[in-house]
N, CA and C of each residue as an Amber inpcrd file, in Angstrom:
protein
   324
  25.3240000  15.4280000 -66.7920000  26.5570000  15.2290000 -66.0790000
  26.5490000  13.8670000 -65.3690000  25.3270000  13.6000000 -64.8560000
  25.6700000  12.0780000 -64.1890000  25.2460000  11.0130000 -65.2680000
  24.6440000  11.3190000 -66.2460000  25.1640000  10.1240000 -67.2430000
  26.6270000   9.5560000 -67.5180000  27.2890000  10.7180000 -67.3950000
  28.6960000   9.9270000 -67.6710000  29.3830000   9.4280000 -66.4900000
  29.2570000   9.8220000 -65.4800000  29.6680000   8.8920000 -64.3170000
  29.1290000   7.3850000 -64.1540000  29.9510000   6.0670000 -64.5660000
  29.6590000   5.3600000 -64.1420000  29.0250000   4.8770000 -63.2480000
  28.1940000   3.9020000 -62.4300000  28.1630000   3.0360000 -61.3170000
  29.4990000   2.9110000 -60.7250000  29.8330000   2.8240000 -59.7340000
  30.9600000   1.6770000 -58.6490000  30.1690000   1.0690000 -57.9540000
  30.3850000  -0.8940000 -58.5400000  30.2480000  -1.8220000 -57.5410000
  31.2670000  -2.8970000 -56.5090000  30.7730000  -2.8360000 -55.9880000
  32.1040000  -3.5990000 -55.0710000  31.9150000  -4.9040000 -55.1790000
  33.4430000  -5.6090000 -55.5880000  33.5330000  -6.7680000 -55.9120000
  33.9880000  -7.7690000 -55.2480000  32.6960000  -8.3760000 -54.7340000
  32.9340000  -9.5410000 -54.2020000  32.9670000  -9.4460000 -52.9630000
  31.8180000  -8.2290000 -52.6120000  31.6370000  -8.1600000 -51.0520000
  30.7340000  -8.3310000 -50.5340000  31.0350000  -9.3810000 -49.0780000
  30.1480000  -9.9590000 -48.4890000  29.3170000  -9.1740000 -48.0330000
  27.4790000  -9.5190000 -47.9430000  26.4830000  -8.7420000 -47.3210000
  26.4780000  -8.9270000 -45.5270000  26.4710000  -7.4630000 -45.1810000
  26.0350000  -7.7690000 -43.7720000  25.1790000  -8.1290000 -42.7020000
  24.8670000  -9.3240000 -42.0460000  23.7550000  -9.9190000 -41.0310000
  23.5310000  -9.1920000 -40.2070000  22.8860000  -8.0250000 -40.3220000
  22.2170000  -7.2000000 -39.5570000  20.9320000  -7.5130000 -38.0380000
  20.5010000  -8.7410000 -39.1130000  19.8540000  -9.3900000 -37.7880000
  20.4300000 -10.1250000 -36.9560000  21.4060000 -10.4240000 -37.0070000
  22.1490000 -11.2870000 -35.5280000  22.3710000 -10.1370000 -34.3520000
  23.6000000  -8.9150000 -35.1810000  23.7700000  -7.6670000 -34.3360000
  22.4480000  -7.6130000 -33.5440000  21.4550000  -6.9400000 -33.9960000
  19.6890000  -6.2150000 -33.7390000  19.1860000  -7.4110000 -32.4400000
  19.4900000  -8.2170000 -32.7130000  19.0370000  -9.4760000 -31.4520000
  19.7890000  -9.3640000 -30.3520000  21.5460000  -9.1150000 -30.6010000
  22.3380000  -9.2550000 -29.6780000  21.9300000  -7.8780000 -28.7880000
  21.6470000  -6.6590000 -29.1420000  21.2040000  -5.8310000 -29.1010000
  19.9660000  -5.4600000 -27.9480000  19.1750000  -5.9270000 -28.3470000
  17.8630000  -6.1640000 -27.6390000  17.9740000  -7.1420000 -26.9460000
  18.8390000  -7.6150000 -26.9280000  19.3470000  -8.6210000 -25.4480000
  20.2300000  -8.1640000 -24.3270000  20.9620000  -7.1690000 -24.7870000
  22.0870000  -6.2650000 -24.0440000  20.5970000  -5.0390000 -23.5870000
  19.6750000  -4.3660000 -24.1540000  18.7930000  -4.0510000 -23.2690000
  17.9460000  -4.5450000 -22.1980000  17.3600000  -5.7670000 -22.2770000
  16.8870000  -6.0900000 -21.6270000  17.4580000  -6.8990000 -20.5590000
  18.8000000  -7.2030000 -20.6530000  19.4250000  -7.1330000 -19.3340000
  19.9980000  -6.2570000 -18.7250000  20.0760000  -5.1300000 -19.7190000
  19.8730000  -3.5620000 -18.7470000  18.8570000  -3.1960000 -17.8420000
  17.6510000  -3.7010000 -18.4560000  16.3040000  -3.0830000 -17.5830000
  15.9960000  -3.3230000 -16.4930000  16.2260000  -5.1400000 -16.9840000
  16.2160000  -6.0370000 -15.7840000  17.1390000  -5.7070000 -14.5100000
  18.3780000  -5.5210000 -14.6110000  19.2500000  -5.4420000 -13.3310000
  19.3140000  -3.8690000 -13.0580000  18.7590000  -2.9780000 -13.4470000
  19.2530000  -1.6610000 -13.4190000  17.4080000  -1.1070000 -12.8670000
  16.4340000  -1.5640000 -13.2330000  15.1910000  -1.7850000 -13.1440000
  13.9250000  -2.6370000 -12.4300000  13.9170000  -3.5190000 -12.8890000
  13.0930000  -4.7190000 -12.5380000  13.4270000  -4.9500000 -11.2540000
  14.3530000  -5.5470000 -11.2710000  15.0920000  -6.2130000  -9.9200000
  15.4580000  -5.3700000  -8.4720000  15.7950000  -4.5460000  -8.5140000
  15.3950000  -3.6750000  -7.6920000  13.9160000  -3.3420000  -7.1390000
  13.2110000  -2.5970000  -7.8660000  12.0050000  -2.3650000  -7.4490000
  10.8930000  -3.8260000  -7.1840000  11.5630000  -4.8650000  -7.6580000
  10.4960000  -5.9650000  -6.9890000  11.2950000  -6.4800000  -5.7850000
  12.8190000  -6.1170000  -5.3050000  13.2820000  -6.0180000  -3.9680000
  12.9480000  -5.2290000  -2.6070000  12.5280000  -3.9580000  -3.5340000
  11.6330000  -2.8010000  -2.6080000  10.2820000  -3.4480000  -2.3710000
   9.7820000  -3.5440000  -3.3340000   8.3670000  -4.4350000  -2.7750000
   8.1850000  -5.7070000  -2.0440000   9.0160000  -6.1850000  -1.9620000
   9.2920000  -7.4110000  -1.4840000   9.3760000  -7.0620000   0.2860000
  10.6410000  -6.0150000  -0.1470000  11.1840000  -5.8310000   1.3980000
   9.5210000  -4.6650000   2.1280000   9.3670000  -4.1650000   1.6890000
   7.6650000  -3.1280000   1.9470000   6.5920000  -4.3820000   2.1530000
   6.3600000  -5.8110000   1.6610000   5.4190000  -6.4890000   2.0770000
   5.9160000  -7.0600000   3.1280000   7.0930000  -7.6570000   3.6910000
   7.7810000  -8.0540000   4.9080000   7.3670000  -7.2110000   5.9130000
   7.7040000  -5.8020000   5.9840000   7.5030000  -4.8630000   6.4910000
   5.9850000  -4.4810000   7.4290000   5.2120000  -4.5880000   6.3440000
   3.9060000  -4.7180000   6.6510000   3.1510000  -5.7780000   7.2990000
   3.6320000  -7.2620000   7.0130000   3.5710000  -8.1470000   7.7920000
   3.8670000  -8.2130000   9.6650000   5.3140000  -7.5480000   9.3510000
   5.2460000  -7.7220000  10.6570000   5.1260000  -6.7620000  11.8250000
   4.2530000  -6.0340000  11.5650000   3.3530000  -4.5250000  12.3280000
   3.3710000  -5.4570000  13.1470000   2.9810000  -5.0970000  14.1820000
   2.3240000  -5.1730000  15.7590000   2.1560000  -4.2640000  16.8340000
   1.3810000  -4.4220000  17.8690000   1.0250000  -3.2680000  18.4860000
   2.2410000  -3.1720000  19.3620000   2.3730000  -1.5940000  19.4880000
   3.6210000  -1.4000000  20.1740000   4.7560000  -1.0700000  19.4700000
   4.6570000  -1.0600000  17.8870000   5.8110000  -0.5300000  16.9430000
   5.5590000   0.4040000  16.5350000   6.5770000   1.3590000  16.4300000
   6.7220000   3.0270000  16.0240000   7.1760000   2.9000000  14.9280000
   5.9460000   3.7150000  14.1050000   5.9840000   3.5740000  12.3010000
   6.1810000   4.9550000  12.4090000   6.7860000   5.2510000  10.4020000
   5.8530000   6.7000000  10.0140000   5.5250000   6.1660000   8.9210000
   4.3190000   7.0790000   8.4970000   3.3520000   6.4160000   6.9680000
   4.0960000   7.6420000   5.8630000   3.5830000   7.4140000   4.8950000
   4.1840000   7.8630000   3.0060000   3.8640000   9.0840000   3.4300000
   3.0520000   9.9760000   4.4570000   2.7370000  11.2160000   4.2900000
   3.3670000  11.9470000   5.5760000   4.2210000  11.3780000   6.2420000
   5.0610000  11.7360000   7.2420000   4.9090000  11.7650000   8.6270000
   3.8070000  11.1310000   8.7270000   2.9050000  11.0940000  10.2170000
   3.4540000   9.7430000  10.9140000   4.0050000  10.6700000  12.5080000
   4.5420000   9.5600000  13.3050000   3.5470000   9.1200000  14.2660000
   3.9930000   7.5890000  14.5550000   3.0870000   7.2190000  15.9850000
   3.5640000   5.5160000  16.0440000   2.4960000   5.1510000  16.8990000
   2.6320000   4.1210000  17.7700000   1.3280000   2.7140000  17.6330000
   1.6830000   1.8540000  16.3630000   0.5430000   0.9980000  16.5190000
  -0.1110000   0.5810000  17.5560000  -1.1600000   0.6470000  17.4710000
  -2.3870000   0.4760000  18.7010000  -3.1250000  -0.4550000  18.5380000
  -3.6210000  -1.1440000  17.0790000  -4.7540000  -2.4310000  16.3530000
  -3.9230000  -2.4150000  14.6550000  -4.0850000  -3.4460000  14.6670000
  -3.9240000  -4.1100000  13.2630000  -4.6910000  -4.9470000  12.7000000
  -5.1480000  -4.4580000  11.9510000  -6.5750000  -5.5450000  11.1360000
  -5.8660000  -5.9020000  10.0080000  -6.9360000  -6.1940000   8.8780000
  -6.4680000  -7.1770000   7.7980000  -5.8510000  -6.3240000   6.5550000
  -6.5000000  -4.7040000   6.9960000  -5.6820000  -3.5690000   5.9280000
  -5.5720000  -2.3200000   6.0920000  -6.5290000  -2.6440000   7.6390000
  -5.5980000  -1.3980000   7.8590000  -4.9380000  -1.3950000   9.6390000
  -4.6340000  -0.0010000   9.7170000  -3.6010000   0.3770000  11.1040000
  -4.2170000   1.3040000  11.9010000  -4.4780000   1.0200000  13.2290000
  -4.4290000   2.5700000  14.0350000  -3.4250000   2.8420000  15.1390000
  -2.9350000   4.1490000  14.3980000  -1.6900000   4.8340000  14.9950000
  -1.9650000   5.5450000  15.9140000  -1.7460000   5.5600000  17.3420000
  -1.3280000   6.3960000  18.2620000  -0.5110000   7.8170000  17.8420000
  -1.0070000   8.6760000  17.6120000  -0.2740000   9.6850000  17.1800000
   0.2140000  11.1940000  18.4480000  -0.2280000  10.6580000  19.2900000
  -0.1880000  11.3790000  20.7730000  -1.1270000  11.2750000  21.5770000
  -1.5920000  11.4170000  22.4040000  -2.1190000  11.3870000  23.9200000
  -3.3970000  11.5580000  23.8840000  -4.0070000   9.6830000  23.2260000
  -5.7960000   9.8070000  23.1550000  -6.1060000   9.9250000  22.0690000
  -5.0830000  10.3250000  20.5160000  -5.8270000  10.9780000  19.5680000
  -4.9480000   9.7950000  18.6320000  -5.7850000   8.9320000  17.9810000
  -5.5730000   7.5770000  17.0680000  -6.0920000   8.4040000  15.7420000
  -5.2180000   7.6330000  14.8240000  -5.5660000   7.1030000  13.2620000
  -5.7980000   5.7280000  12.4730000  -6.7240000   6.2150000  11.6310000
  -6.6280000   4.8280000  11.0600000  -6.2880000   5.2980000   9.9320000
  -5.0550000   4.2500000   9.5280000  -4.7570000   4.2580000   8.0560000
  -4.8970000   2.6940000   7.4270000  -4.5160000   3.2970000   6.1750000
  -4.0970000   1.6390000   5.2150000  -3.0070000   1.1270000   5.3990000
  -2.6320000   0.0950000   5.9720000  -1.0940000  -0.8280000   5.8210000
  -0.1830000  -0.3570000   5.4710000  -0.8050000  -0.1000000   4.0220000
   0.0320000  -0.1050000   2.4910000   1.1270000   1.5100000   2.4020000
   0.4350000   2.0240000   3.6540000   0.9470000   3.8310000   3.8410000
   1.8780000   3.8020000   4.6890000   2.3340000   2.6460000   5.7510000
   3.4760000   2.5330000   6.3870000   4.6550000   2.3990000   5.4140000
   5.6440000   3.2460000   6.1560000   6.6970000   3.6110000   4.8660000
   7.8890000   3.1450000   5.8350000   8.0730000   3.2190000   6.7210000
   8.6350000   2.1920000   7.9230000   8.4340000   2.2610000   9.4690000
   9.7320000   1.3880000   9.6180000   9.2380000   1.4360000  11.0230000
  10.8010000   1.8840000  11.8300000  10.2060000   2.5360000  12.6010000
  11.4570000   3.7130000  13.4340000  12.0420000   2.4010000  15.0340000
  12.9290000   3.2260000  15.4110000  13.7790000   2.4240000  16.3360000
  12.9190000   2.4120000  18.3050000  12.9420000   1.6370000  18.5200000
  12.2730000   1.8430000  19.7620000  12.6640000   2.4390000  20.7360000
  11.2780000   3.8310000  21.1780000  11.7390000   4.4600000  21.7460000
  11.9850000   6.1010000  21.1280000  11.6000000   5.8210000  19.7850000
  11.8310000   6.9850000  19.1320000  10.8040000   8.1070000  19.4430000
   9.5720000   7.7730000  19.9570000   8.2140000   8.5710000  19.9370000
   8.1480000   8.3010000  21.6200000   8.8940000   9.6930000  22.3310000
   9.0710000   9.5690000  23.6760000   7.7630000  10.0150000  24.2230000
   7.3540000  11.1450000  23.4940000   5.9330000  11.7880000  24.0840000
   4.8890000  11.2950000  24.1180000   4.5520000   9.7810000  23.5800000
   3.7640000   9.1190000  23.4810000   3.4180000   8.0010000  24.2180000
């Protein structure tokens, strides 16, 4: 049965540049990633190393694990937090997740 069905070729039609599309393509992603991705999270880090810079004693942080207090010493990496009345921590810098409004940690 398909012996007698001819071929159909099309006449005189141009082939399609598939690789121009495929480039334009992978260019429309990666300025997806970038502004939807990239750029952001190296703004968060950016704004988190500022942050950390400018600790000093006497600023009311809380760290990544929810613990409030009151810088007391700042060394080169890490922090000790006043966390109430006599009883300090030392953490890493890098665990301050911010810093609260003054005045916020009355009991302290």
């Amino acid at each position: 049965m398909i012996a007698l069905i001819s071929p159909a070729y099309a006449e005189g039609g141009a082939t399609a540049d598939a690789g121009i599309f495929n480039l334009v393509l992978l260019a429309g992603f990666v300025v997806i990633f970038y502004f939807l991705m990239w750029r952001p999270q190296a703004k968060r880090a950016k704004e988190h190393k500022n942050l950390i810079a400018s600790l000093d004693k006497g600023t009311e942080v809380v760290t990544g694990g929810g613990v409030l207090g009151k810088v007391t010493k700042v060394d080169d990496n890490y922090v000790v937090l006043e966390v109430s009345e006599g009883v300090e921590m030392k953490f890493q810098k890098s665990s301050v997740a911010a810093v609260l409004p003054k005045g916020t940690l009355k009991s302290i």
